[in-house]
C-alpha positions in Angstrom: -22.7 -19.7 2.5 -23.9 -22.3 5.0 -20.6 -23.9 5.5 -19.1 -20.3 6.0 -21.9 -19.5 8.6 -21.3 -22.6 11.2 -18.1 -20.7 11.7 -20.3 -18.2 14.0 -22.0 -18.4 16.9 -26.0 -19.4 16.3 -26.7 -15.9 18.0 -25.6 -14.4 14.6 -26.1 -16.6 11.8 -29.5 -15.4 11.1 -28.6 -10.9 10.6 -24.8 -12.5 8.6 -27.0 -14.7 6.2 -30.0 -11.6 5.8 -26.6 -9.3 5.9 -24.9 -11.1 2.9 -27.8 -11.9 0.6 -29.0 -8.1 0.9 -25.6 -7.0 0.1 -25.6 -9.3 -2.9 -28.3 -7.7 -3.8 -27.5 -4.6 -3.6 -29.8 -3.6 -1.0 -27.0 -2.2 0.8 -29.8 -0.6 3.7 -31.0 -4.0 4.9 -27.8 -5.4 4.5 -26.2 -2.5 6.8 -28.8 -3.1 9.4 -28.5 -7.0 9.1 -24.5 -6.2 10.0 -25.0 -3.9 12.4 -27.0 -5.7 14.7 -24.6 -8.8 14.5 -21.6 -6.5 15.2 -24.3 -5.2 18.5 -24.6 -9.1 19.0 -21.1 -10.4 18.9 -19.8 -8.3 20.9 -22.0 -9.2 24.1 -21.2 -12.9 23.8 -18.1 -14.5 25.7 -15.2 -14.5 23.3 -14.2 -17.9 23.9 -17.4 -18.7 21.7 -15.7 -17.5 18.7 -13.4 -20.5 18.5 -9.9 -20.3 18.0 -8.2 -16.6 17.2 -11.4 -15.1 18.1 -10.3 -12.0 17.1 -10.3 -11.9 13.9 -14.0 -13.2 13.7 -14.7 -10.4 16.3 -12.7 -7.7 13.9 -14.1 -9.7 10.8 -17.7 -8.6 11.4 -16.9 -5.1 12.3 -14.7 -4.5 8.9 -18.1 -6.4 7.0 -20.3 -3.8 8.4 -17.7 -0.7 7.3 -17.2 -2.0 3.9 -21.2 -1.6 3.3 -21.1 1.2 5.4 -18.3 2.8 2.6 -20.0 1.4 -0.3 -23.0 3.5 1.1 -20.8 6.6 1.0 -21.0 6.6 5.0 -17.2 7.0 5.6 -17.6 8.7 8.5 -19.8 6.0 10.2 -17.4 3.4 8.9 -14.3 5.5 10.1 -16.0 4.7 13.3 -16.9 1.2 13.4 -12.8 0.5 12.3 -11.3 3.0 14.8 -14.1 0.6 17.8 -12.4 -2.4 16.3 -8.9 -1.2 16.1 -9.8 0.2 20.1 -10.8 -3.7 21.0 -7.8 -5.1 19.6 -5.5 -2.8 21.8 -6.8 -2.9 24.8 -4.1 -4.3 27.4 -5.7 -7.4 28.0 -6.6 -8.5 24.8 -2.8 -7.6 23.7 -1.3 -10.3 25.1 -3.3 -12.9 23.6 -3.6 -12.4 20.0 -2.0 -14.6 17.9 0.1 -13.2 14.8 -2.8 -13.0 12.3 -4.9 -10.8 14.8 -2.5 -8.5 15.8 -2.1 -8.7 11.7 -5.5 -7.4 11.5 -4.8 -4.8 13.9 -2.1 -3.7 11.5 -4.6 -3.4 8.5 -7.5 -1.5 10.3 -5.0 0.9 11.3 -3.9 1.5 7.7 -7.6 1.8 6.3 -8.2 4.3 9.4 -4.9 6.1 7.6 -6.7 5.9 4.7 -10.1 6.9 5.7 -8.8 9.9 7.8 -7.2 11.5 4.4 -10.7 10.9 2.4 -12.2 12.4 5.2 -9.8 15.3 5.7 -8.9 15.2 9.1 -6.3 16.8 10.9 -2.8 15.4 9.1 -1.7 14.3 12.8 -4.6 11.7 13.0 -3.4 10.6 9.6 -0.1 10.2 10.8 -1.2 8.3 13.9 -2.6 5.5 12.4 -0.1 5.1 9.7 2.6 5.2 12.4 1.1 2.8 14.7 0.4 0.2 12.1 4.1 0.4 10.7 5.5 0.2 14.6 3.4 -2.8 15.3 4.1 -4.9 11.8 7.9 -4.2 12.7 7.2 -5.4 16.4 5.3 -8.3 14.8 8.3 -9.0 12.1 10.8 -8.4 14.7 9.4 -11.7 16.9 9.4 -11.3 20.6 12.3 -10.3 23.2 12.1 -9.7 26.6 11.5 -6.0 25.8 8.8 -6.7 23.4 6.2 -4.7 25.4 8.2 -1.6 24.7 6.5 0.7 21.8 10.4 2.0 21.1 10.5 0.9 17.3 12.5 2.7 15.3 11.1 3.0 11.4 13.0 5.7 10.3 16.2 4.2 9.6 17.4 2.3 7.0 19.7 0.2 9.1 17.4 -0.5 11.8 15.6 -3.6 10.2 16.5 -5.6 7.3 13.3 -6.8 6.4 14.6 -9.2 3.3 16.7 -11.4 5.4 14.1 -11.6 8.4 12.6 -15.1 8.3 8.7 -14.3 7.8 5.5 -16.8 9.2 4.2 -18.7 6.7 0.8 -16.0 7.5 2.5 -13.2 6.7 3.0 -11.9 3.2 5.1 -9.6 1.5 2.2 -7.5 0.4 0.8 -7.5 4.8 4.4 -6.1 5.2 4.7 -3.4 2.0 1.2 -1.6 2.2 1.7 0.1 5.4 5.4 0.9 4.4 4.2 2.4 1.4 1.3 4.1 2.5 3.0 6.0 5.5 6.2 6.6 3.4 3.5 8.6 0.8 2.1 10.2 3.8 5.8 11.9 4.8 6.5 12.5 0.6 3.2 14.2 0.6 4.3 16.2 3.5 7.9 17.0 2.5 9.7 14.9 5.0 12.2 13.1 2.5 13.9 12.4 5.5 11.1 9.9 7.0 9.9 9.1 3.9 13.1 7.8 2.0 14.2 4.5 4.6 10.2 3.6 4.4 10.3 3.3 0.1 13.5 1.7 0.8 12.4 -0.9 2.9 9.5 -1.6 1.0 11.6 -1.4 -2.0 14.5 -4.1 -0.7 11.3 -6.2 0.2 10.0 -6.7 -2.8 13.6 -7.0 -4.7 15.6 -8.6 -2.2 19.3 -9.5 -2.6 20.6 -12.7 -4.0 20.0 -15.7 -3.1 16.6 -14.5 -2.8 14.2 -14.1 -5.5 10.9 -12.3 -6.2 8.3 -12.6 -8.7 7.9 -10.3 -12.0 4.9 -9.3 -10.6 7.1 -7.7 -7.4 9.8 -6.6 -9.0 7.2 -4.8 -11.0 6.2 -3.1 -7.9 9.5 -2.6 -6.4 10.0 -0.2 -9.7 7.0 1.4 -9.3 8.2 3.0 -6.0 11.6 3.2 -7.6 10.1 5.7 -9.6 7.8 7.3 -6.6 11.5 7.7 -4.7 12.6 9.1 -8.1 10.5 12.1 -8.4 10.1 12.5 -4.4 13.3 13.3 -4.5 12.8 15.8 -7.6 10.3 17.9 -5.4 12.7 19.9 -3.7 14.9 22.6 -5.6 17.1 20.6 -7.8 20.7 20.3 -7.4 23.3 17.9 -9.4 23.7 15.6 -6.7 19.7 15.7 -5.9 19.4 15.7 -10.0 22.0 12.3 -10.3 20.4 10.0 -7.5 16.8 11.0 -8.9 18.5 10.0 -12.5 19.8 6.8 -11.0 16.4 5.8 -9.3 14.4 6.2 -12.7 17.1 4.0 -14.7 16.9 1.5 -11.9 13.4 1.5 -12.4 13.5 1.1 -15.8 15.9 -1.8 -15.8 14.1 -3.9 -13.4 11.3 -3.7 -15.3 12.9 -4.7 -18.7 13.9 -7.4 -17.1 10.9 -8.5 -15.0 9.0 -8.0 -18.8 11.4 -10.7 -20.0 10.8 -12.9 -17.3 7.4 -13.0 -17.0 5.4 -15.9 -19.0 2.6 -13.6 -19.8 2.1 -9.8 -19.9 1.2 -8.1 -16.5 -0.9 -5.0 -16.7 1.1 -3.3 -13.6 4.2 -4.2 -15.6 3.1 -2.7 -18.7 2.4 0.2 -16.9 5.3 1.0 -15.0 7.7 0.4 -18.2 5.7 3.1 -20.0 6.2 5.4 -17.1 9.8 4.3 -16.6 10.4 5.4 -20.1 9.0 8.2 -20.4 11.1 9.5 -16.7 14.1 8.3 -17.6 14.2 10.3 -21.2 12.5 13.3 -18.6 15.7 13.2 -17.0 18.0 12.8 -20.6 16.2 15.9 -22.1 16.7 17.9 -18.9 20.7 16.8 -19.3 20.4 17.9 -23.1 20.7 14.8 -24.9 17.9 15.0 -26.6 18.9 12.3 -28.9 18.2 10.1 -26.1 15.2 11.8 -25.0 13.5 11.6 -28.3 14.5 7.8 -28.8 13.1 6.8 -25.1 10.2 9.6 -26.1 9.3 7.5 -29.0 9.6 4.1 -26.9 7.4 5.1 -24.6 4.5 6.6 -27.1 4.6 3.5 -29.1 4.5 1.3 -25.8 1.5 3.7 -24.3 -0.5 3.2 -27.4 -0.2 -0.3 -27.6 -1.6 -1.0 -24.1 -4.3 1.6 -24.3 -2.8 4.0 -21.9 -4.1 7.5 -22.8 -2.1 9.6 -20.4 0.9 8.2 -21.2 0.1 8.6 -24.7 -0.8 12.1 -24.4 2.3 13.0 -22.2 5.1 11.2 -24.8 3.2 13.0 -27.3 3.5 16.5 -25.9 7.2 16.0 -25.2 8.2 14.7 -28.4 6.0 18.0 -30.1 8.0 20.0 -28.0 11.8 18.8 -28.6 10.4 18.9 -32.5 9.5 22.6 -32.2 12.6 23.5 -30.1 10.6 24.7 -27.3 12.8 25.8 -24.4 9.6 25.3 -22.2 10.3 23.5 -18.8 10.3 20.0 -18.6 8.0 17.9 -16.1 8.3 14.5 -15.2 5.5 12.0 -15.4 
């Protein structure tokens, strides 16, 4: 603690250290009112006091005092203490000298305010804001600068627009900094209906996280990558089904499902998300064979999947295989959901 307390100025050691032992604690009261008045203090002193990429030591303190703030079940107040630091970060002035990780940071805040403001139930266009504007500025950030850098004209909702896989990314940046906000905005527009907006978003994420040869990408990614494989999968499902809407969601699922076989294989030890997205892929891909009418197929991946479910403990899976396989035993004609 003492070494990570020099990093401040002396005007705040004293409310961080009282802030972090109360929090420890979990005297999350004292520790709210240690933070607080170092986020009051920190931001009267002269920023060049804050050392090198004083930003994110300015930022850090605020995003300290809204995670006790949330764990206090004061969202609100927290919502405000991120959308002050996001405000600091984006003032015209400050813009110009922040160095990749702080406008990094910038990137994040704005996602948990995207996050906050759909706990919170605000309007869905304050939502959208803030997933918006963190997407725009991690693609101006990825992008690297041009002599039209300035100009907020960044275009997310095409597939061709970036190819994110064959950018060459800082060494500060990580694949995960890049996905998240993909991810989170493309759910926004899924949630909303707006396959249109929402579909280059999982794909980007997607080709991120799997990219083309030569590259390569850890189990653990590829893992992920099928995850929203199967998120694009039943987005696409939502709508009223047609057989071309009926094949690509198909195709998504078995995609899904065969990068995660493989990932399995490849991977020295079990990984939980693995483990969970195979059971999922499973059971969606034999969704989609029963709803074709091989249900000699469906039963077989039914089975896979039940077996698999059990055998890490996952209950809803388990209870979902189950139900299906009950139903194509009784013949039931009832209408088949995916998972």
């Amino acid at each position: 603690l003492y070494q990570t307390l020099t990093m401040w100025p002396p005007e705040v050691r004293s409310d961080l250290r009282n802030a972090v032992r109360a929090k420890y604690k979990g005297d999350l009261e004292s520790s709210e009112q240690h933070f607080h008045r170092a986020w009051n203090t920190i931001q009267t002193l002269p920023i060049d006091l804050l050392g090198s990429q004083p930003y994110l030591k300015l930022t850090g303190m605020a995003v300290a005092l809204a995670d006790v703030l949330e764990l206090s079940n004061k969202k609100q107040n927290a919502y405000d203490v991120y959308v002050h630091a996001l405000k600091l970060l984006q003032q015209d002035q400050v813009k110009a000298t922040l160095t990749g990780p702080e406008r990094l940071r910038a990137v994040a805040i704005s996602s948990k305010l995207g996050e906050l403001a759909k706990e919170l139930k605000r309007p869905k266009a304050e939502e959208e804001k803030w997933l918006v504007w963190a997407v725009e500025e991690l693609l101006r950030i990825v992008k690297g600068p041009s002599k039209d850098d300035s100009s907020e004209d960044v275009d997310y909702r095409h597939q061709g627009s970036f190819n994110l896989p064959m950018l060459a990314l800082p060494s500060w940046i990580s694949k995960t900094d890049i996905g998240a906000p993909l991810e989170a905005l493309g759910s926004f527009y899924a949630g909303s209906g707006r396959l249109d907006f929402a579909m280059p978003l999982y794909l980007q994420a997607i080709s991120l996280l799997i990219p083309p040869a030569p590259k390569k990408s850890t189990p653990e990614d590829r893992c992920r990558g099928a995850q929203l494989m199967g998120n694009l999968s039943e987005m696409i499902m939502r709508g009223a089904p047609t057989p071309e809407t009926l094949h690509q969601a198909e195709a998504w699922a078995s995609q899904a499902l065969a990068v995660t076989k493989k990932a399995r294989g490849d991977a020295s030890k079990p990984i939980v998300q693995c483990e969970e997205v195979y059971a999922a892929a499973l059971f969606n891909v034999a969704t989609f064979r029963d709803m074709a009418g091989d249900k000699k197929v469906a039963r077989s991946l039914y089975r896979d999947g039940l077996e698999h479910a059990r055998s890490i403990g996952m209950t809803e899976g388990v209870v979902e295989a189950s139900r299906a396989l009950h139903r194509l035993d009784m013949g039931d004609g009832a209408e088949v959901k995916m998972s």
